[in-house]
C-alpha positions as CSV (number, residue, x, y, z in Angstrom):
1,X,55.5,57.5,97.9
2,X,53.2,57.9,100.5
3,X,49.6,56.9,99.3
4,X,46.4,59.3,99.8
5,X,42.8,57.8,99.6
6,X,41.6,61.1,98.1
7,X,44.2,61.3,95.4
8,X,42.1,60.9,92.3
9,X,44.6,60.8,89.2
10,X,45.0,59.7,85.1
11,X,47.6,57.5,84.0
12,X,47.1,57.8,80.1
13,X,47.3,55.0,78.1
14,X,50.4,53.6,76.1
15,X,49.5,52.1,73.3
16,X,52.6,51.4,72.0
17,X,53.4,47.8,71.4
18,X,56.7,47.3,73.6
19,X,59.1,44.5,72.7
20,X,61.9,44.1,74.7
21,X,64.8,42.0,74.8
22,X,68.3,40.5,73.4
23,X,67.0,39.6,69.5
24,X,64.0,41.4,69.4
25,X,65.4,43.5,66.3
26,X,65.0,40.1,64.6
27,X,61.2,40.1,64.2
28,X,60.9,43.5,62.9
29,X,59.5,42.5,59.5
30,X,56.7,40.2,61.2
31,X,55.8,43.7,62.5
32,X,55.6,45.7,59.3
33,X,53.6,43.2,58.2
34,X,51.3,43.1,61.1
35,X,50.8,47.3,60.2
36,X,50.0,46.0,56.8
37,X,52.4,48.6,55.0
38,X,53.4,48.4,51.5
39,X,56.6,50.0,52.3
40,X,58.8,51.3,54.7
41,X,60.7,54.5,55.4
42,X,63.7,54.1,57.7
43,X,64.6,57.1,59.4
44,X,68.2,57.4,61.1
45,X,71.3,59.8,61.5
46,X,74.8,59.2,60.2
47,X,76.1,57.9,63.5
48,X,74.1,55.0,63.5
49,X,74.5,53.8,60.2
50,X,78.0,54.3,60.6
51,X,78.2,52.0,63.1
52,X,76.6,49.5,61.4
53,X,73.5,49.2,63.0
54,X,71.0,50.5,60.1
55,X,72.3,48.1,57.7
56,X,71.3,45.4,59.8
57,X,67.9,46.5,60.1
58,X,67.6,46.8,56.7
59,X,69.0,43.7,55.8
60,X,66.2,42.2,57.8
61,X,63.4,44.1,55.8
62,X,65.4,43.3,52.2
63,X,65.6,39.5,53.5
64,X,62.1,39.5,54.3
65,X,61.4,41.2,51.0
66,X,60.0,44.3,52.3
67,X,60.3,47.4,50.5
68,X,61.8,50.6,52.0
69,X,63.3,53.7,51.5
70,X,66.2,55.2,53.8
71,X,66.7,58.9,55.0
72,X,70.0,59.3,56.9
73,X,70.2,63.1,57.7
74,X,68.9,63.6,61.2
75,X,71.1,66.0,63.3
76,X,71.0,66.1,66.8
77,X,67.8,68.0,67.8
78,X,66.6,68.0,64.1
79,X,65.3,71.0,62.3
80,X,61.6,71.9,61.1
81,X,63.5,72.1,57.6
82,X,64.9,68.7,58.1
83,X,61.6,67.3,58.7
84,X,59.8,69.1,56.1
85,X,62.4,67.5,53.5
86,X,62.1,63.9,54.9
87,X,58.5,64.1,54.2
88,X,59.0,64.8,50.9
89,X,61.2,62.3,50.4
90,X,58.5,59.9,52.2
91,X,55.7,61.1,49.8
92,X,57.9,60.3,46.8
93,X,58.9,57.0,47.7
94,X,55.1,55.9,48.2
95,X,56.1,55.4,52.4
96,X,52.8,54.1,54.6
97,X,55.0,53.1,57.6
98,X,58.0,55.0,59.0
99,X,61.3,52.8,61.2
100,X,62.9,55.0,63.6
101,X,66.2,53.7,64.2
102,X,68.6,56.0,66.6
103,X,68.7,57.5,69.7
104,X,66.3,60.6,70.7
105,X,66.9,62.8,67.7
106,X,66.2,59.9,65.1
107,X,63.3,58.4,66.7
108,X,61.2,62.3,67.6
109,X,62.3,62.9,63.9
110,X,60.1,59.8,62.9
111,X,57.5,60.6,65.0
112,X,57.6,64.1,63.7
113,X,57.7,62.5,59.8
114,X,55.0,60.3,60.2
115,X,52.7,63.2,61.6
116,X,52.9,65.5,59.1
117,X,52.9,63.0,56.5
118,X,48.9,63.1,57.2
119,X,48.3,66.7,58.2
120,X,48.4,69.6,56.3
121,X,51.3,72.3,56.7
122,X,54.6,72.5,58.7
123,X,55.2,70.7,61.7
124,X,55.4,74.3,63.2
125,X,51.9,74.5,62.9
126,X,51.3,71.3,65.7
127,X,53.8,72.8,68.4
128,X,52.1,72.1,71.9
129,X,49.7,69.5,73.0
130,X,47.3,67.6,71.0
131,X,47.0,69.8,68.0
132,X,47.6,66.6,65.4
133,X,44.2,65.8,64.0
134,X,44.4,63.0,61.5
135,X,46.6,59.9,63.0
136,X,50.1,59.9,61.7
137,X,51.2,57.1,60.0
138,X,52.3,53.8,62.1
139,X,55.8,54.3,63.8
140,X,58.3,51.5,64.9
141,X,60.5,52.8,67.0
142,X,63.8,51.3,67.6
143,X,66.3,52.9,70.5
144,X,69.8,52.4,70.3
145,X,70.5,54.6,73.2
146,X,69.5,54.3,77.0
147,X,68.3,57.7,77.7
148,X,65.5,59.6,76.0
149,X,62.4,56.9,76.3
150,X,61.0,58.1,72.9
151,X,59.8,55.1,71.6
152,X,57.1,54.8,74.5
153,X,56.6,58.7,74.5
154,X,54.3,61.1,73.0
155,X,56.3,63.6,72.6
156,X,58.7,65.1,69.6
157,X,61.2,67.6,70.1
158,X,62.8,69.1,67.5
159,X,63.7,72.5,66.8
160,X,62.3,75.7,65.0
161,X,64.7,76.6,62.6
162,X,63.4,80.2,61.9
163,X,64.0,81.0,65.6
164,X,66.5,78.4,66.6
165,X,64.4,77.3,69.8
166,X,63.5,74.2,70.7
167,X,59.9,73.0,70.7
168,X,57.5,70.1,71.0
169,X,54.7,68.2,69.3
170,X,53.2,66.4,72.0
171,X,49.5,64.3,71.9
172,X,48.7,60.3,72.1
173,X,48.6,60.3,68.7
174,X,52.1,60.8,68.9
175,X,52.9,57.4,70.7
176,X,54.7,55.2,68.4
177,X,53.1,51.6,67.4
178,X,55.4,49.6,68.2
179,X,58.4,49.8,70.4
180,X,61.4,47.3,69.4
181,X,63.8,47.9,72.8
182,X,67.1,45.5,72.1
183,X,69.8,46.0,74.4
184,X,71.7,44.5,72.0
185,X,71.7,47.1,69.6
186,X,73.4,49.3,72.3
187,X,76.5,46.9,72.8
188,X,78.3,49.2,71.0
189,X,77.3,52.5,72.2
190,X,80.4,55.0,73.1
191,X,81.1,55.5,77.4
192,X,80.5,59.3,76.9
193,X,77.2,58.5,75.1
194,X,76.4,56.1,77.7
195,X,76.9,58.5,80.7
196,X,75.4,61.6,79.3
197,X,72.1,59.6,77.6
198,X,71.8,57.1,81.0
199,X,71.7,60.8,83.1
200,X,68.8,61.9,81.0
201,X,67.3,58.7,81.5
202,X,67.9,58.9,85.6
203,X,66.5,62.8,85.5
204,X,63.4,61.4,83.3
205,X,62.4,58.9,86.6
206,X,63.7,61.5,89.3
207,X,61.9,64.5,88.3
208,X,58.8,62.3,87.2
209,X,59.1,60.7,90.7
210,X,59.5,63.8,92.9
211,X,57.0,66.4,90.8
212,X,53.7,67.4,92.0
213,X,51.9,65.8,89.1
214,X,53.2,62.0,90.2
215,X,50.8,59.4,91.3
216,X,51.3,55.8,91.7
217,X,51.7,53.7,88.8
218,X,54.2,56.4,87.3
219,X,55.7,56.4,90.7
220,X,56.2,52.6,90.7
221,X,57.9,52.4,87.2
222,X,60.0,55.6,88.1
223,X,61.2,54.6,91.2
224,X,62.4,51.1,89.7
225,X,63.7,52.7,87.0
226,X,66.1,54.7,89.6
227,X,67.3,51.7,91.3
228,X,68.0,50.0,87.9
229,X,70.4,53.1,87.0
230,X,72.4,53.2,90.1
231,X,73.1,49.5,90.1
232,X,74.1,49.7,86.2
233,X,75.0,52.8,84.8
234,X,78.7,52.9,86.0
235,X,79.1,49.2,84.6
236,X,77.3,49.8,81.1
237,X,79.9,53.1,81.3
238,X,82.9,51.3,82.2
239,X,82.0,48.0,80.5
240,X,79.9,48.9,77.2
241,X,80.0,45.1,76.3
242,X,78.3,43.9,79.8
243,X,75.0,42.6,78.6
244,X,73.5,42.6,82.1
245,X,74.5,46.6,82.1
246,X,73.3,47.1,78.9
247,X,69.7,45.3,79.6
248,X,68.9,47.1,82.5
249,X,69.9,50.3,81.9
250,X,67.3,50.3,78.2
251,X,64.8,48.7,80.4
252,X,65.4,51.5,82.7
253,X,65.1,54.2,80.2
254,X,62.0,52.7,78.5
255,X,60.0,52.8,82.2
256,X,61.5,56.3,82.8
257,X,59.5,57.1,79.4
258,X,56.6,55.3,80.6
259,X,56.5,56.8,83.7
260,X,57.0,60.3,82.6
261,X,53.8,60.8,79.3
262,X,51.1,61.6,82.5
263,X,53.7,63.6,84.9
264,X,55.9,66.0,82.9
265,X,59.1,66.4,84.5
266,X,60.9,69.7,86.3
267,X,63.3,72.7,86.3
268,X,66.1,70.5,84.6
269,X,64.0,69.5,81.5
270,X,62.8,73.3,81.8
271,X,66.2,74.2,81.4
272,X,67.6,72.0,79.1
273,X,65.1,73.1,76.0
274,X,66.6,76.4,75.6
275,X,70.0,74.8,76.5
276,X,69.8,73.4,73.4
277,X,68.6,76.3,71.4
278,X,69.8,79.2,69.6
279,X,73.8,79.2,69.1
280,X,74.1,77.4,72.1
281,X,73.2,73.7,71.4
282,X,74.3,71.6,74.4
283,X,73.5,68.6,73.8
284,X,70.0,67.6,75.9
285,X,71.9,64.4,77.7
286,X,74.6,66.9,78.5
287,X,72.8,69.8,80.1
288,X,70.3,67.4,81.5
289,X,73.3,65.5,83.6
290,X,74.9,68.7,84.5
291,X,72.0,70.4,86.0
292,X,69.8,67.4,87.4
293,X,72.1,67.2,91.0
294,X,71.9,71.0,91.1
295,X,67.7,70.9,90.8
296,X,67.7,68.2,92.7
297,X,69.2,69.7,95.7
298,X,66.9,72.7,95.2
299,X,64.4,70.9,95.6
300,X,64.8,68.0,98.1
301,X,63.2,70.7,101.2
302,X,59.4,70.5,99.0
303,X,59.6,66.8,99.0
304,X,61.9,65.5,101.7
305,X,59.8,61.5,101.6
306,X,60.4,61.7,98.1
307,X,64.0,62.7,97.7
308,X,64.5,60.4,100.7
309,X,63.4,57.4,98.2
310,X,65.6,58.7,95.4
311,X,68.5,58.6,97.9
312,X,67.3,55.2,99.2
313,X,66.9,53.7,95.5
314,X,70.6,54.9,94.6
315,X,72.1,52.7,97.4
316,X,72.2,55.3,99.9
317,X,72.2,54.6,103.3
318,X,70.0,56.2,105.9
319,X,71.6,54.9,109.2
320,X,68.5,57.2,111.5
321,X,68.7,60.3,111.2
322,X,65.8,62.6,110.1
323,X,63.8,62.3,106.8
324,X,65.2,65.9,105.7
325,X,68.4,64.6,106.2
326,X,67.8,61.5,104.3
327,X,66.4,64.0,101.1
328,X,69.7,65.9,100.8
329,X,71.4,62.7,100.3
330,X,69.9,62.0,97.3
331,X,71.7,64.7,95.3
332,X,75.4,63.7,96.5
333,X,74.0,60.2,95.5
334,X,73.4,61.3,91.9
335,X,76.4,64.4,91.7
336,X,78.8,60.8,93.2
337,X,77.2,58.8,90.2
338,X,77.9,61.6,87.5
339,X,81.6,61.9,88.7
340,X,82.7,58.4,88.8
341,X,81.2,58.1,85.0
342,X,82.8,61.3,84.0
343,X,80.1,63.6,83.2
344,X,81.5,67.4,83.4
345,X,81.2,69.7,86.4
346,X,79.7,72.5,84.3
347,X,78.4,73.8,80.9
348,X,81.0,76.6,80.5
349,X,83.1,74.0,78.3
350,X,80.1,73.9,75.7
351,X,79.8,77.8,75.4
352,X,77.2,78.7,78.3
353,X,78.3,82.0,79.7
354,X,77.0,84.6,82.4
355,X,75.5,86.8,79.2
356,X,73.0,83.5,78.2
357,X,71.6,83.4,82.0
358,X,68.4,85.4,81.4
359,X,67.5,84.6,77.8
360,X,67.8,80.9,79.0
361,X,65.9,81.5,82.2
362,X,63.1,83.5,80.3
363,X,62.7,81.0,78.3
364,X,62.6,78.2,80.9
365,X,60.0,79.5,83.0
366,X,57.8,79.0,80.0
367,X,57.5,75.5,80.1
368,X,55.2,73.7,81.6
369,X,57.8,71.6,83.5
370,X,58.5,74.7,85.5
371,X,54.6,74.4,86.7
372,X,54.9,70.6,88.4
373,X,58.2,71.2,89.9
374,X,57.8,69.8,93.4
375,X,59.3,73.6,94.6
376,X,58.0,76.8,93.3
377,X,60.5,78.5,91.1
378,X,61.2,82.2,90.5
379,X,63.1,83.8,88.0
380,X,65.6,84.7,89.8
381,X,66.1,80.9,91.6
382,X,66.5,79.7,88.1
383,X,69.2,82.0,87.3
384,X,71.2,80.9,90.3
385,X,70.4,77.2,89.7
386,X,71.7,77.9,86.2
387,X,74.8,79.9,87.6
388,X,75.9,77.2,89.3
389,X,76.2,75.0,86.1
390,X,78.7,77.4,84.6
């Protein structure tokens, strides 16, 4: 990224407290007790503590003789219902700290909990940016996926069950307090998971690195987080027990997240919230990994030094040739990456048909993603984008 003198910018702050590491599970409890709660409300989905993972979180809190309370009901892109119920169950159990545990749908979920535990009325009521007014109650966040960055993020999607759309709660208030990132929690994450969540993660740095909105310190952790994906991805895919794969590609995802709070992202995060709505629901990593080489190749031409890093940070080759030509490499370099690890050529497998191109596209151009996106975007471009995904 080329630097400008005049470019005056914000990087907001994180202030979530990152741990990261093989083991750093371990020293949850010294953190609850560093937030001073009286007890704990873990918040995770049935996957997760199927595979094992929540009871040995818990058993670290019961060991240290911390008190908690477990909600297990998350769905993928959780409900305003769903929320609404776990607060309740929070209230009743006397809850002053909630423990995300899960990939992106468990860990906005807490985020979502622990906000409206403090303020008044539904969580519908916050939807947008910074519309929380009393500070939620202390998060820790612990990923078991490589993709969404929530725990360093200030943002929680879920979706609005009345109209079955997807929407956000987004504000530093939001940020979680402290971020537990063990890779080893994510030994045992399925290949397909891998690929589709590790895509999202790769999009998350790509569209943060290439939008208007990017400045330098998001650039630098974006940028690194892209190199770290094409290096590791295929392995963590191919070989989920690698624990140099898995390492990289969480550290990876958690920069991505960093990266991403001051820039917003681009046409395939546009796309991929009303993806994931109505009777649709593709799942986010899914129609994130389908449609990011597609965007990307879009819009390579508006930021040709750009996508000519992206290209060179995936292990592409320049070998002369012109900077333009260097920018349309990068989308080969990711559509190659998304092939080997056996992400699917197109939505029309999860139900997206010609009929849902406008409603989706009406909706997209709504967000503000659509605004930063390093090409300016019709209507009607987005439709064809989108066509090409089917």
């Amino acid at each position: 990224m080329n630097l400008d003198p005049g470019h005056v910018f914000n990087f907001l702050p994180i202030p979530t407290d990152v741990h990261f590491g093989f083991g750093t599970s371990r020293s949850l409890p010294n953190h609850v007790r560093s937030l001073s709660a009286g007890k704990v409300f873990v918040v995770t989905d049935p996957g997760v503590r199927g595979a094992g993972i929540v009871d040995t979180v818990t058993a670290l809190l019961g060991d240290a003789g911390i008190e908690f309370s477990l909600y297990d009901q998350v769905t993928a892109d959780s409900g305003s219902t769903l929320i609404c119920e776990a607060v309740d169950e929070l209230k009743a159990a006397g809850a002053d700290l909630v423990v995300g545990v899960g990939g992106g749908s468990a860990l906005d979920t807490a985020k979502a909990v622990a906000a409206i535990a403090t303020n008044p009325g539904s969580p519908l009521d916050y939807v947008g940016v910074d519309k929380i007014r009393n500070r939620p109650l202390p998060v820790i966040a612990i990923p078991t996926t490589a993709g969404t960055g929530s725990e360093v993020s200030l943002w929680s999607v879920f979706t609005d069950d009345a109209r079955k759309l997807k929407v956000a709660i987004g504000g530093v208030l939001m940020y979680p307090a402290v971020a537990i990132c063990d890779p080893e929690l994510t030994l045992g994450l399925p290949a397909p998971l891998t690929a589709s969540t590790g895509m999202d993660a790769l999009a998350h740095a790509v569209e943060c690195y290439t939008n208007k909105a990017c400045q330098p310190i998001s650039a630098a952790l974006a940028l690194r987080a892209i190199e770290l994906i094409g290096s590791h991805l295929a392995t963590a895919v191919l070989n989920g027990r690698d624990r140099q794969a898995r390492y990289a590609m969480l550290l990876a995802s958690t920069m991505a997240g960093m990266a991403m709070n001051p820039t917003r992202l681009g046409l395939a995060h546009a796309l991929a919230m009303p993806l994931g709505s109505w009777s649709l629901k593709i799942p986010h990593s899914v129609a994130i990994a389908v449609t990011l080489p597609l965007v990307m190749h879009f819009n390579a031409p508006a930021a040709p030094d750009r996508f000519a890093s992206v290209a060179r940070a995936l292990g592409r080759q320049m070998n002369g040739g012109s900077t333009s030509d260097a920018a349309q490499r990068a989308a080969p370099a990711v559509g190659c990456l998304a092939s080997a690890i056996g992400i699917p050529k197109g939505l029309s497998a999860y139900g997206l048909r010609e009929a849902h191109v406008s409603e989706v596209v009406e909706e997209a151009m709504k967000s503000g993603n659509v605004a930063v996106n390093p090409r300016s975007t019709t209507k009607e471009e987005l439709a064809e984008i989108l066509r090409s995904a089917l």
